[in-house]
KOLNU-879372 format. One record per residue (C-alpha): residue number from 1; residue in one letter; chain; x, y, z. Coordinates in steps of 0.001 Angstrom, whole numbers, always signed. Each point is the difference from the previous one (the first is absolute). Example, Ala and Ser with C-alpha at 12.3 -4.5 7.8 and 13.67 -1.06 7.14 Angstrom:
2
+-----+---------+--------+---------+---------+---------+
| num | residuo | cadena |       u |       v |       w |
+-----+---------+--------+---------+---------+---------+
|   1 |       A |      A |  +12300 |   -4500 |   +7800 |
|   2 |       S |      A |   +1370 |   +3440 |    -660 |
+-----+---------+--------+---------+---------+---------+
END
This chain:
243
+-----+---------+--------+---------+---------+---------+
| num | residuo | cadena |       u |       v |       w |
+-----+---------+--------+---------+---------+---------+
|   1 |       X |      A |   -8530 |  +13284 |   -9078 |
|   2 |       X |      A |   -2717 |   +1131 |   +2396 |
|   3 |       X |      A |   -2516 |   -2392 |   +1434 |
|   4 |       X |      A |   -2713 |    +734 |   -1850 |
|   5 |       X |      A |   +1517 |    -684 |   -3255 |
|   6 |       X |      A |   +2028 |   -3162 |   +1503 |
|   7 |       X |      A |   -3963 |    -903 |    +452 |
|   8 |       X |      A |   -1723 |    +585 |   -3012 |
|   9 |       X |      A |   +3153 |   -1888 |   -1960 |
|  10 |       X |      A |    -253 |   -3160 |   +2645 |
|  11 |       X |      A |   -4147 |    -313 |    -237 |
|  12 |       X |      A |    +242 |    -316 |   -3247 |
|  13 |       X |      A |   +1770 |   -3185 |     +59 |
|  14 |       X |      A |   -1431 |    -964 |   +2560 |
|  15 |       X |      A |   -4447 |    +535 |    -253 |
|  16 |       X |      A |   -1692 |   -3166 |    -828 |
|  17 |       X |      A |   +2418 |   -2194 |   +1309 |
|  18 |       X |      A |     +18 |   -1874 |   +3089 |
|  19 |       X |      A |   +3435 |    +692 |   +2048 |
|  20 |       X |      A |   +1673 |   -1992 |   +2411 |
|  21 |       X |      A |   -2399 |   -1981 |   +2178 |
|  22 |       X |      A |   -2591 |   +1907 |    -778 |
|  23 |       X |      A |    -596 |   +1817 |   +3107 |
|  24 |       X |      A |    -136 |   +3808 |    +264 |
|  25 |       X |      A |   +3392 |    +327 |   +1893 |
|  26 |       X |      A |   +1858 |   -1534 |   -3194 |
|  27 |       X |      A |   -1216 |   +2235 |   -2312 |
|  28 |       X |      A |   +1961 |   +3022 |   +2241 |
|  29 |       X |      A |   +3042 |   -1633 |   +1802 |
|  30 |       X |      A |   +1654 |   -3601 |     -21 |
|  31 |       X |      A |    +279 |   -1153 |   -3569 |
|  32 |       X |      A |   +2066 |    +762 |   -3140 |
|  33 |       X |      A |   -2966 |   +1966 |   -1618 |
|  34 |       X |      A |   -1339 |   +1753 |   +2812 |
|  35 |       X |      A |    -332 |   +3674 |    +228 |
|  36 |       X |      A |   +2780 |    +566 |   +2537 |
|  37 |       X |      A |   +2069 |   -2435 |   -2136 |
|  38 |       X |      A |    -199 |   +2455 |   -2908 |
|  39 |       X |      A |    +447 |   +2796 |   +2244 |
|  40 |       X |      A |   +3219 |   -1249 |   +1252 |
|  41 |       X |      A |   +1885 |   -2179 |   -1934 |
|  42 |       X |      A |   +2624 |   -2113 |   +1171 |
|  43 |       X |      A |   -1329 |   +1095 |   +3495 |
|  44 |       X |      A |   -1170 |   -3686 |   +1867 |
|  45 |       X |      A |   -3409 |     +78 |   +1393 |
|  46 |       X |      A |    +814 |    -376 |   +3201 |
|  47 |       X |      A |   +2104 |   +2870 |    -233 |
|  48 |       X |      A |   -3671 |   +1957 |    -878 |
|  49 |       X |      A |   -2083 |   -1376 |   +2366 |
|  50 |       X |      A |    +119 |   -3148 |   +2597 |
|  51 |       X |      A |   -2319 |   -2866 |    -613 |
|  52 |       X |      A |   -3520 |    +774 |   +1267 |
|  53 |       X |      A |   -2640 |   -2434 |   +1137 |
|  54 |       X |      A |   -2646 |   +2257 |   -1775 |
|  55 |       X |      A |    -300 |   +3173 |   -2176 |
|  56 |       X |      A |   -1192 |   +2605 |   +2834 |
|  57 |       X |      A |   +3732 |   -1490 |   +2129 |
|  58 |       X |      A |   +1817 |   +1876 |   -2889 |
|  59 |       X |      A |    -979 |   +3500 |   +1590 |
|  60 |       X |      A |   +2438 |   +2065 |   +2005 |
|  61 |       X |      A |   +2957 |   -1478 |   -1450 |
|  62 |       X |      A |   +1313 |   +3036 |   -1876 |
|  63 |       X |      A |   +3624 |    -267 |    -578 |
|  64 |       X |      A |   +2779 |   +1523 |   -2560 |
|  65 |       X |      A |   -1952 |   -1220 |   -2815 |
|  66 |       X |      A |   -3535 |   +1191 |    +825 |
|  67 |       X |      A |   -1244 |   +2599 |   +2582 |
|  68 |       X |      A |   -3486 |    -842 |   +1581 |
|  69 |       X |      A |   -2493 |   +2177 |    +148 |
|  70 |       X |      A |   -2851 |    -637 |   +2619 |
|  71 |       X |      A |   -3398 |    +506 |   -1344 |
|  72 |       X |      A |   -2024 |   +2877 |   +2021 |
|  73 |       X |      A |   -3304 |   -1089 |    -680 |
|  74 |       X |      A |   -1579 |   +2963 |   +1159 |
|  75 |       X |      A |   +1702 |   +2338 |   -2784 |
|  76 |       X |      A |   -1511 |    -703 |   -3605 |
|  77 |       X |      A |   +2788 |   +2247 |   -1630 |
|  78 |       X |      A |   +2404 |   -2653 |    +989 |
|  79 |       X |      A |    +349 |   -2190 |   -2828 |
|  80 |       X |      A |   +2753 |   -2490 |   -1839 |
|  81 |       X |      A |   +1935 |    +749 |   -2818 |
|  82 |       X |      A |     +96 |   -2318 |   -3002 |
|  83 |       X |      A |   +2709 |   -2418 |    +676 |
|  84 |       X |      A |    -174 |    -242 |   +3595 |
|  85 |       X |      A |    -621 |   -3207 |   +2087 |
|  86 |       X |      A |   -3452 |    +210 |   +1823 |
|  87 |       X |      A |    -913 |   -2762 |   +3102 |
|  88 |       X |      A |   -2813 |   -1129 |   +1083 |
|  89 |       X |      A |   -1561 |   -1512 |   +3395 |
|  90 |       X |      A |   -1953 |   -2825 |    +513 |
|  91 |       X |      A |   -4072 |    -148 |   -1087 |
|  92 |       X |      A |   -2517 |      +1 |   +1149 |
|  93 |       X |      A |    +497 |   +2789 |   +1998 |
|  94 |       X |      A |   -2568 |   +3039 |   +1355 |
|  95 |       X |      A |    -584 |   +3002 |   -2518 |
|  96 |       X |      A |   +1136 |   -2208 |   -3158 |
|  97 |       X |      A |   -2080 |   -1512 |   -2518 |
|  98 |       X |      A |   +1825 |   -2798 |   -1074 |
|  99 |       X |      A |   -1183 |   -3581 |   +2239 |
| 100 |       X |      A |   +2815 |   -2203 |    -868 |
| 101 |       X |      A |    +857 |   -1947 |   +2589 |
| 102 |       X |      A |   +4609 |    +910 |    -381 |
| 103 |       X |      A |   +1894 |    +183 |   +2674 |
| 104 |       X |      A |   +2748 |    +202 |   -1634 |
| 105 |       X |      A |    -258 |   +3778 |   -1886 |
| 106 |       X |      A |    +382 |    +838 |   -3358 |
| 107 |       X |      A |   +2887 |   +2217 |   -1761 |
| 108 |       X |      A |     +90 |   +1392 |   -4085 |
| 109 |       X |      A |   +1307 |   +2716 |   -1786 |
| 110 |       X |      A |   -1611 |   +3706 |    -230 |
| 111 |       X |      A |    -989 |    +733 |   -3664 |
| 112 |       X |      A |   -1712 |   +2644 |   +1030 |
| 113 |       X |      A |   -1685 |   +1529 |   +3195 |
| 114 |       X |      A |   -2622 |   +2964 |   +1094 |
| 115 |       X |      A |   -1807 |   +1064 |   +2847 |
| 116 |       X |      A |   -2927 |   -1953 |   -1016 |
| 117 |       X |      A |   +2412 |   -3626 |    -635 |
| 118 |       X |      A |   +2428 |   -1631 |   -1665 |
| 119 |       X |      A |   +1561 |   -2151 |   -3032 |
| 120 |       X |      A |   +1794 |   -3186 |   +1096 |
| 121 |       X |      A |   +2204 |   -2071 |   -1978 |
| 122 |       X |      A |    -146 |   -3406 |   +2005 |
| 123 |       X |      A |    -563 |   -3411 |    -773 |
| 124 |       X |      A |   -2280 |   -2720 |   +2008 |
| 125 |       X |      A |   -2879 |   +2385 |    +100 |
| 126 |       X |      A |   -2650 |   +1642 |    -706 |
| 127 |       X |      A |    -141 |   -4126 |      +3 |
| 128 |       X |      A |   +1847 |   -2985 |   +1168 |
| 129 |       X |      A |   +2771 |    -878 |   -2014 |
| 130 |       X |      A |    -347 |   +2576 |   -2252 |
| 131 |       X |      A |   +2951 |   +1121 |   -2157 |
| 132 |       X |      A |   +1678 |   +3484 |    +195 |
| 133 |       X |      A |   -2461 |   +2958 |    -747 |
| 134 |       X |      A |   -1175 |   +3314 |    +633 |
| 135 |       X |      A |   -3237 |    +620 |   +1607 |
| 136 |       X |      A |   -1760 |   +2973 |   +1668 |
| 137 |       X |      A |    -666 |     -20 |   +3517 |
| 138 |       X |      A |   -1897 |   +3188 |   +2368 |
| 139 |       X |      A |   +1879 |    +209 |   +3437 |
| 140 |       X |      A |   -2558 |   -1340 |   +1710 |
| 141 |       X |      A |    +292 |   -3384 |   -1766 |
| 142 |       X |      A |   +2826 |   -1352 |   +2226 |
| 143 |       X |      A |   +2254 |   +1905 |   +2879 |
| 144 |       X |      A |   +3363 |   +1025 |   -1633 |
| 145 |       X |      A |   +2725 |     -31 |   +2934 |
| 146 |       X |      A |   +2365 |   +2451 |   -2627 |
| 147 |       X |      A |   +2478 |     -17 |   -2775 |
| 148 |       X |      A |   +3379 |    -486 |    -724 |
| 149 |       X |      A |   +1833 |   +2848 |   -2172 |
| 150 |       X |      A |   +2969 |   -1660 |   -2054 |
| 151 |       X |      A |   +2893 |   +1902 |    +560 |
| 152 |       X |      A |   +1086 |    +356 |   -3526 |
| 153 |       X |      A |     +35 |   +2345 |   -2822 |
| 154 |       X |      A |    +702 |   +3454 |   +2153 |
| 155 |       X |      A |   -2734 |    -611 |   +2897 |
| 156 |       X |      A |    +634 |   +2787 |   +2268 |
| 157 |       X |      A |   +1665 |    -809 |   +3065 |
| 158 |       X |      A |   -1296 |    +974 |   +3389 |
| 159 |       X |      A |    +659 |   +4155 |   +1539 |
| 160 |       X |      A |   +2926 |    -551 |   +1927 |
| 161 |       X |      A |     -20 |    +768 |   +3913 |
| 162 |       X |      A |   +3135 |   +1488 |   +1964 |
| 163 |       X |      A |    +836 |   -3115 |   +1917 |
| 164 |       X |      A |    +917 |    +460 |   +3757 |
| 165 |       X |      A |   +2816 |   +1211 |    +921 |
| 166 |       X |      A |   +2654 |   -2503 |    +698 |
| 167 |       X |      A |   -2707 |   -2955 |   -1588 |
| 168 |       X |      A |   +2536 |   -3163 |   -1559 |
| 169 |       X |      A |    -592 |   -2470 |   -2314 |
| 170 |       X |      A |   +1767 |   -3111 |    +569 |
| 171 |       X |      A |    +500 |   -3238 |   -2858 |
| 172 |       X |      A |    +957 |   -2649 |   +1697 |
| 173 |       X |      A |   +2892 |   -2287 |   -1434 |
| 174 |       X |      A |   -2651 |   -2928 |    -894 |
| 175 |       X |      A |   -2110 |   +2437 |   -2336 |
| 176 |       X |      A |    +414 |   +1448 |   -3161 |
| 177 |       X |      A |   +1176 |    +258 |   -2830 |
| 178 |       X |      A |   -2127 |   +3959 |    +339 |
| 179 |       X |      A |    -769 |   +1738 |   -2882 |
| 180 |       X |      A |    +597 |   +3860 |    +636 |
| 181 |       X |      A |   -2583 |   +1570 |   -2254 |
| 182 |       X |      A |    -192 |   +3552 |   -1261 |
| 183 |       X |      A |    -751 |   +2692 |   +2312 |
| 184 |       X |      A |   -3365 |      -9 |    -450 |
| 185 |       X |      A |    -893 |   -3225 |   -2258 |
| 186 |       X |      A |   -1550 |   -1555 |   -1612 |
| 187 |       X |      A |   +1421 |   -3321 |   +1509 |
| 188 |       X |      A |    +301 |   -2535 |   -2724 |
| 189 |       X |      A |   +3227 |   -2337 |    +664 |
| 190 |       X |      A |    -761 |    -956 |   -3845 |
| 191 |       X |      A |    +945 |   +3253 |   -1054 |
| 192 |       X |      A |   +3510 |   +1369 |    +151 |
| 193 |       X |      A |    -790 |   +3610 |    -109 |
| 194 |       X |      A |   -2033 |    -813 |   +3036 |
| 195 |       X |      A |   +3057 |   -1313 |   +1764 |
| 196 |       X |      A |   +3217 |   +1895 |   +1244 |
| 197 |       X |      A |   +1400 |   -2710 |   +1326 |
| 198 |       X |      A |     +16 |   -3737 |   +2308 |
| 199 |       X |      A |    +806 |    +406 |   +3691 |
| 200 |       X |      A |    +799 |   -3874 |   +1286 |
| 201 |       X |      A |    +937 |    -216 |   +4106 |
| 202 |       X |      A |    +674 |   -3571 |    -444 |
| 203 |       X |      A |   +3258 |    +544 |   -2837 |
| 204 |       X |      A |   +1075 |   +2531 |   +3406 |
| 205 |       X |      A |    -704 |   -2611 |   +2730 |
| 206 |       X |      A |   -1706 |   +2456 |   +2270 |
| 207 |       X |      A |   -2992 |   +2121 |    +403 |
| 208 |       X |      A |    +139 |   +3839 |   -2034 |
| 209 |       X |      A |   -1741 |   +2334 |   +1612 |
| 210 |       X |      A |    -944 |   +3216 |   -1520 |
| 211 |       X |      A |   -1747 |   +3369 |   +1406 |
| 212 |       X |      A |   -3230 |    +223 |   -1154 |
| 213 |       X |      A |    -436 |   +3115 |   -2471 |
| 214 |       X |      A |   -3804 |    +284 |    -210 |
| 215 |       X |      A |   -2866 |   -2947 |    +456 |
| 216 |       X |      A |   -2456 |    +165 |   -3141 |
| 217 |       X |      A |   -2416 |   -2707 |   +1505 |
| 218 |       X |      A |    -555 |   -3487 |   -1168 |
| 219 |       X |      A |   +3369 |   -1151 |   +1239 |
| 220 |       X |      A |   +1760 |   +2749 |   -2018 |
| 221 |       X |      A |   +3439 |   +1411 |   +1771 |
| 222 |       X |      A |   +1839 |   +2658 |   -1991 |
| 223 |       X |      A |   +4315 |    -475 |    +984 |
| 224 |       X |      A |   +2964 |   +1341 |    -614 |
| 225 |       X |      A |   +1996 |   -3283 |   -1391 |
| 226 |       X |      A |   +3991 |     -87 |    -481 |
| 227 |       X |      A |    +233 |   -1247 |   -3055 |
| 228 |       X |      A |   -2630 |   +1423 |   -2187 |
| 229 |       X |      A |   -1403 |   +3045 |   +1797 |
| 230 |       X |      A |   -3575 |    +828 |    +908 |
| 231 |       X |      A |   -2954 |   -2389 |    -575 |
| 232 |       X |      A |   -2715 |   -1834 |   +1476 |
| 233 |       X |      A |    -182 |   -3564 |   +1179 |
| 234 |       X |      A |   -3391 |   -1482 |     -93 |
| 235 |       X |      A |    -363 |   -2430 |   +2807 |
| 236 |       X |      A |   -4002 |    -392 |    +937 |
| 237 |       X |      A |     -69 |   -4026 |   +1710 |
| 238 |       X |      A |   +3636 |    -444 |    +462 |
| 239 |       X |      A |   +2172 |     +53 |   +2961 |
| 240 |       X |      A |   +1777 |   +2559 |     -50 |
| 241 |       X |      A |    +238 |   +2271 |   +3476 |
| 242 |       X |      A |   -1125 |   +3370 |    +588 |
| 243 |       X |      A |   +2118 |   +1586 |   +2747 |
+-----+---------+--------+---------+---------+---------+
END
């Protein structure tokens, strides 16, 4: 199912209601009915995305589940998708309208988006406390750091580059188990097709280190595995060692 129809199915259930402790960041991520939570499930939260002190500390955190996209404020034609995360920094802050004093952020779900603003489906604005709703917003109303795009439903994958030559990717025995996706993607460990296979370094007791195919950005190595051929291991904040 692709993220935009994961999101029409989970704000329906979810508009009008207050979720979790009420604050924006529990309407997305961290709670049984959050958006990530419908997204992924049977995925933990933490697993998604680390605890946060605010909203705007959840950018930059891309990982196998979403791929962040930084906002270029100075192109209008770059815009969010319906479905994706969107994060915002604190207010007040010069060139934005709204006064609030957050420091904190704010995060919601794109409904929509233009070059002139944007739907967002959040909760604990346009008021304090308020439940989950959508509400129309021009870009100039708050500073929006970027979005994450879930990657579900057939989201393309990065263009692959030629890695250099010689370039390794090592697992160490500690990590894992490592999904090897597709060739390609989309990388959704909740979907078998999206899956050839589990590589594990700690059932072998040792580091595996494979030659690096091609690097498709994001933490994204293509390899040539033993056991189940081509794919590509998505490994964007782990430790895993590029040689």
């Amino acid at each position: 199912m692709s993220a935009a129809a994961t999101y029409a199915n989970w704000k329906a259930g979810v508009l009008g209601h207050v979720i979790g402790d009420g604050q924006c960041v529990a309407l997305v991520v961290n709670n049984p009915r959050s958006y990530t939570a419908a997204l992924f499930p049977g995925v933990s939260w933490p697993s998604i995305m680390g605890s946060v002190d605010g909203a705007k500390d959840l950018a930059s955190k891309g990982n196998q589940y979403l791929t962040w996209i930084e906002n270029d404020h100075n192109n209008p034609n770059q815009v969010p998708e319906q479905g994706d995360i969107m994060i915002f920094g604190a207010t007040p802050q010069a060139g934005y309208s709204n006064q609030f004093n957050n420091p904190y952020g704010h995060t919601g779900v794109c409904e929509s988006a233009s070059a002139s603003g944007y739907a967002l489906c959040q909760q604990n604005s346009p008021a304090s406390g308020a439940p989950a709703n959508v509400t129309n917003y021009p870009w100039k109303y708050r500073p929006c750091l970027g979005w994450y795009r879930p990657n579900v439903g057939g989201n393309p994958a990065p263009a692959p580059s030629p890695a250099p030559s010689g370039q390794t990717i090592t697992l160490p025995k500690t990590t894992g188990p490592w999904h090897l996706y597709v060739e390609g993607g989309p990388y959704n460990p909740n979907n078998p097709a999206d899956v050839k296979g589990i590589i594990d370094p700690r059932a072998f007791q040792r580091d595996l280190e494979y030659p690096i195919v091609a690097s498709r950005g994001n933490g994204v190595y293509t390899i040539d595995s033993e056991d189940y051929g081509r794919g590509d291991l998505y490994t964007n904040g782990s430790d895993v060692v590029i040689g």
